[in-house]
C-alpha positions in Angstrom: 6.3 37.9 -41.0 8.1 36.2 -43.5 8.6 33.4 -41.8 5.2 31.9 -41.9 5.2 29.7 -45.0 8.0 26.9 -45.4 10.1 29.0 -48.0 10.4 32.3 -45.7 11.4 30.3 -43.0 14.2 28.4 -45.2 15.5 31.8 -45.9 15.3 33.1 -42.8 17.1 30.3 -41.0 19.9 30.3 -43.9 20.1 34.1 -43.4 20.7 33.4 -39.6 23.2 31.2 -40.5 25.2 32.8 -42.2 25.2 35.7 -39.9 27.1 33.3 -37.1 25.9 32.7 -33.8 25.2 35.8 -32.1 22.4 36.0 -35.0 19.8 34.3 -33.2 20.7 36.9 -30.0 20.2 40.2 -31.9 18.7 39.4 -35.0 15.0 41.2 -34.4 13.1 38.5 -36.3 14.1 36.0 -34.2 12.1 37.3 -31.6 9.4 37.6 -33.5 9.7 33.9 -34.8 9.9 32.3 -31.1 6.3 34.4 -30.2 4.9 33.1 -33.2 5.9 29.1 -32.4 4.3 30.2 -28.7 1.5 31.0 -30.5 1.6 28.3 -33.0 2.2 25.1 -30.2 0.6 26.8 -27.5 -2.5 24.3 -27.7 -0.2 20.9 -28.3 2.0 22.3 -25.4 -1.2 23.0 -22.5 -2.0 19.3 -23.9 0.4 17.5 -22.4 0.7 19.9 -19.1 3.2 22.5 -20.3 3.7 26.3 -21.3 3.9 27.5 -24.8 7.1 28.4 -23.6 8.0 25.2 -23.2 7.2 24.7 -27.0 8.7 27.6 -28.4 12.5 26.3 -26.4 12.1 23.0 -28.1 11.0 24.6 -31.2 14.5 26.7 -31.3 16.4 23.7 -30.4 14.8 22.1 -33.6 15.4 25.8 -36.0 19.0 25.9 -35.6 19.4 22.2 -36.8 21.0 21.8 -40.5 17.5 18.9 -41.4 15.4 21.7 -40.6 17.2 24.3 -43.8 17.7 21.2 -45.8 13.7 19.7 -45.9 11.5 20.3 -48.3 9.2 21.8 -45.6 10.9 22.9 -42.6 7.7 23.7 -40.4 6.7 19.9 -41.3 10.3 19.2 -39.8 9.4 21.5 -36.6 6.3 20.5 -35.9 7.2 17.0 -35.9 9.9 17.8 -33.5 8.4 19.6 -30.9 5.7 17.5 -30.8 7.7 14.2 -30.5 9.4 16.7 -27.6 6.2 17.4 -25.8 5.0 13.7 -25.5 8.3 12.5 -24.4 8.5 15.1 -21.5 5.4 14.3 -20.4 6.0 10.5 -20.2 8.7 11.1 -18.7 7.4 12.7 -15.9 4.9 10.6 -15.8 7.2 7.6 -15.3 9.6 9.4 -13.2 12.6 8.6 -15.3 14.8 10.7 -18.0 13.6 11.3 -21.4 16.7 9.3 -22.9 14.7 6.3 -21.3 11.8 6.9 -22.9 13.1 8.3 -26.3 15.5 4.8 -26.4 13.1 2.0 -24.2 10.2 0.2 -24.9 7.8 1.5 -22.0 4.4 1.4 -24.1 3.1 -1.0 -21.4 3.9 0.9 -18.6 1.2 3.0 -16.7 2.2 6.7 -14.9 3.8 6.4 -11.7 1.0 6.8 -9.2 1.9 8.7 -5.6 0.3 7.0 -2.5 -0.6 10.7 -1.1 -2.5 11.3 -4.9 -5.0 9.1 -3.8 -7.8 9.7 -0.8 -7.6 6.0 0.1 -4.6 4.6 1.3 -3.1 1.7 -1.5 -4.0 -1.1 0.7 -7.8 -0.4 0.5 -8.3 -0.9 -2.9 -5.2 -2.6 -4.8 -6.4 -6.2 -5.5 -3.2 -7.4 -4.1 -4.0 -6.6 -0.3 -7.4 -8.4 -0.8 -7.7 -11.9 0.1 -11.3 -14.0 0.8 -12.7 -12.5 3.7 -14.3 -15.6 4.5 -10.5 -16.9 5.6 -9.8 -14.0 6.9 -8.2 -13.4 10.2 -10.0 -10.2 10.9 -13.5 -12.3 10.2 -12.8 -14.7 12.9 -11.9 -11.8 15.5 -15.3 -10.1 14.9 -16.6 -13.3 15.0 -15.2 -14.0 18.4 -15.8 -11.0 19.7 -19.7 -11.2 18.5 -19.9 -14.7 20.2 -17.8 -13.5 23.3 -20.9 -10.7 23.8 -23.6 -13.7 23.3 -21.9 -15.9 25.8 -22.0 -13.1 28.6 -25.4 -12.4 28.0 -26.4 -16.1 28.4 -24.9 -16.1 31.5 -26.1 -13.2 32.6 -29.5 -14.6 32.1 -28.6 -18.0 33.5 -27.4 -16.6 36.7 -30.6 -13.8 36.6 -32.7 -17.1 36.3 -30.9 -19.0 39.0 -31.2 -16.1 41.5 -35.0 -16.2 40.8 -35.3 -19.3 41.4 -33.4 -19.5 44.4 -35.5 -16.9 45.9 -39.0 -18.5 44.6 -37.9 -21.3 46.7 -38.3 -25.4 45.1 -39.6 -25.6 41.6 -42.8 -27.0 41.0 -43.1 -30.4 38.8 -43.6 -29.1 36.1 -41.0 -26.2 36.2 -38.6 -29.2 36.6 -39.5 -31.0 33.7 -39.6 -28.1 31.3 -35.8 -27.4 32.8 -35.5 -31.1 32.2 -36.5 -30.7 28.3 -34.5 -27.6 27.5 -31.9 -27.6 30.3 -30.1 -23.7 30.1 -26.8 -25.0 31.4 -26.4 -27.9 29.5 -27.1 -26.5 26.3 -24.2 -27.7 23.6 -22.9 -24.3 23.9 -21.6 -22.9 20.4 -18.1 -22.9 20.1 -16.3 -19.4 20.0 -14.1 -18.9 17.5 -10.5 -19.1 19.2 -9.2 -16.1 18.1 -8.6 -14.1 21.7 -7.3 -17.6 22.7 -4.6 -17.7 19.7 -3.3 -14.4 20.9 -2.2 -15.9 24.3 -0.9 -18.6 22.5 1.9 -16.1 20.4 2.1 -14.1 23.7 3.2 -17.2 25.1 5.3 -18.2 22.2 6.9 -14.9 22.4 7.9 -14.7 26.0 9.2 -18.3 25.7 11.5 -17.2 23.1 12.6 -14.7 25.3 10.2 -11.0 24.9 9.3 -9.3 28.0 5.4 -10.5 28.5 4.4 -7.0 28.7 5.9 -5.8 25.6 4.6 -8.9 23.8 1.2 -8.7 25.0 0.9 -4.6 24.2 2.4 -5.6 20.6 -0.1 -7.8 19.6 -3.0 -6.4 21.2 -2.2 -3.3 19.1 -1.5 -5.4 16.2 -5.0 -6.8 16.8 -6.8 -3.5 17.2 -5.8 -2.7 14.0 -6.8 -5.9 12.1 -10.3 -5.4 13.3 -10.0 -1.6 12.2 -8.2 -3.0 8.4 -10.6 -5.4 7.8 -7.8 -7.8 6.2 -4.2 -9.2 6.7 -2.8 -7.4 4.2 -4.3 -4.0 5.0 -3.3 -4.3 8.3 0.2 -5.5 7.6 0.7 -2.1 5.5 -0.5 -0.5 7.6 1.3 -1.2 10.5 4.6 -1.3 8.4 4.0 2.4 7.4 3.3 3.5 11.0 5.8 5.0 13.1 4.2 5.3 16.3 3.9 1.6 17.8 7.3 0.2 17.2 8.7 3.6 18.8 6.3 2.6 21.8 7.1 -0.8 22.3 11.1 0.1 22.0 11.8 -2.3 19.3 14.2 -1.4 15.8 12.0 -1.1 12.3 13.4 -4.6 11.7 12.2 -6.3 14.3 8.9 -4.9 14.1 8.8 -5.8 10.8 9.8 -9.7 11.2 6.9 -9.6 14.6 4.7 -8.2 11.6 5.6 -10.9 9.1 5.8 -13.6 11.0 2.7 -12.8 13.3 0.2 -11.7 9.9 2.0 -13.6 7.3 4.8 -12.5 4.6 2.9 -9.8 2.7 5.1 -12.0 -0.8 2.1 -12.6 -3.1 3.8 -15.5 -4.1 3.6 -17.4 -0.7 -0.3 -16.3 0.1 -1.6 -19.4 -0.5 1.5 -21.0 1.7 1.7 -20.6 5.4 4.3 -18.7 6.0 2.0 -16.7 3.6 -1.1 -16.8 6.3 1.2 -16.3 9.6 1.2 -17.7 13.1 -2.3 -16.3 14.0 -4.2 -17.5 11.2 -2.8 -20.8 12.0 -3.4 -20.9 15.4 -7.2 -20.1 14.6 -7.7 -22.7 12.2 -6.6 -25.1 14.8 -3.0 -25.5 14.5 -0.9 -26.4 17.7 1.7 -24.9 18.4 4.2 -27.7 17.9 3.0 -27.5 14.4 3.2 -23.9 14.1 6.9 -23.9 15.3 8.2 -26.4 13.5 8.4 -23.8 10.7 12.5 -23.1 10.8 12.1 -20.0 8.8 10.0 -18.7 11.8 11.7 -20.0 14.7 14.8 -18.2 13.1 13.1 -15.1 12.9 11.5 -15.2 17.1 15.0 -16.0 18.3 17.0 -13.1 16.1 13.5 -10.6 17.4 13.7 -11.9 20.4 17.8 -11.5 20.8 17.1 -7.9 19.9 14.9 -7.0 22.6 17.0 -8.4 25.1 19.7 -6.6 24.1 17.9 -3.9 24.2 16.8 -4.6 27.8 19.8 -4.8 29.4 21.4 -1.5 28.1 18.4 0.6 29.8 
């Protein structure tokens, strides 16, 4: 083989050349050149996730190039070539975009396109930008209420166990009365539940007063609910409600209005409005304390119940 230092290659290339065209079809060498730049970028080309094929067709794209006869050391020239060749394919595909971007752009700061179903975890779970403090969070105050809904009915399940008793043990004696007098059971400054439960009538409310059926309002956010306790945050259940295709199928409602219910019920997912509340949503409001005057006096939202709510009555009346 010739072609293996600089100077056989020159004269092999000129050779071809002068032979015309159909020289790199029939001329035998030629074959015997492409399995030798197989075998001489098959390790540069399994680097960056492709055949030594691969190579060996940008390395002929490269051969049959005047620069290449001209330098002073063609497989300098090659090499070069098919290894600028190899990284650009590969960032391309990394990137998802053509290697004309990438050969022309400045994309240096630009990480590999990353595919939600590459990942175990859905995107919400772990990007940074779905997490918020879960000590505001809206899914903290619903275990919350839900823990201090289970302590409240077992207090009273004890109260009333205790009343029975005593109203079978006939009067109390003295001294019963004044230890019930000390630490009275039903007059203990019960501990305030957090109002979460409670906020949900209040947006079923909301909702039917802007004109939902009550039973498609009340299923909608008692799913929307079940799945903020299973997310954990806003955001995580926000996406992944969005994504799903099952609920807003169920309740009968368009993609778009399910979407606005979402946004305007959990908060627009913007980061740049987190902090704001259209950013925290009508629940997280509501919890906090908010009437409802206050919470609908937000134009952006009212704007957004009536065009939901028109929706679903027109879908109503064409069943």
């Amino acid at each position: 083989m010739s072609f293996v230092d600089s100077e056989g290659l020159r004269s092999l290339l000129f050779r071809l050349y002068g032979a015309g065209s159909d020289a790199w079809r029939d001329d035998p060498e030629v074959a015997e050149l492409m399995a030798y730049t197989m075998e001489k970028y098959g390790a540069l080309a399994r680097h960056h996730g492709f055949e030594p094929a691969d190579a060996a067709a940008a390395a002929y794209e490269v051969l049959r190039t005047r620069p290449v006869r001209k330098a002073d050391d063609p497989w300098a020239v090659v090499t070069h070539a098919v290894q600028l060749t190899m990284s650009v394919e590969d960032r391309a595909a990394g990137l998802l975009c053509s290697e004309a971007r990438v050969r022309k752009a400045d994309l240096a700061g630009f990480h590999d396109a990353q595919r939600l179903s590459d990942r175990e975890h859905s995107l919400a779970d772990y990007h940074p930008a779905f997490q918020v403090a879960p000590a505001h969070d809206l899914a903290i105050l619903l275990a919350d209420a839900e823990r201090a809904k289970k302590e409240q009915e077992k207090e009273n399940a004890a109260k009333t166990r205790r009343d029975h008793e005593a109203h079978d043990g006939g009067e109390e004696s003295d001294e019963d009365a004044v230890g019930n007098d000390d630490e009275p059971v039903g007059d203990k400054p019960e501990k305030e539940a957090p109002n979460a439960f409670f906020a949900l009538d209040q947006i079923v409310e909301i909702l039917v007063e802007f004109g939902w059926p009550e039973q498609t309002a009340r299923a909608a956010m008692e799913y929307i609910g079940s799945r903020l306790m299973m997310s954990g945050t806003r955001q995580a259940a926000y996406e992944r409600l969005r994504r799903e295709r099952q609920p807003w199928l169920r309740f009968d409602l368009d993609l778009e209005v399910w979407g606005t219910l979402l946004r305007a019920v959990l908060g627009s997912p913007d980061p740049d409005r987190a902090k704001t509340l259209t950013g925290k949503g009508m629940w997280w409001r509501l919890c906090k304390g908010h009437e409802t005057e206050q919470v609908l006096a937000d134009t952006s939202l009212r704007r957004a119940l009536v065009t939901s709510a028109r929706y679903v009555r027109r879908r109503r009346s064409h069943v």
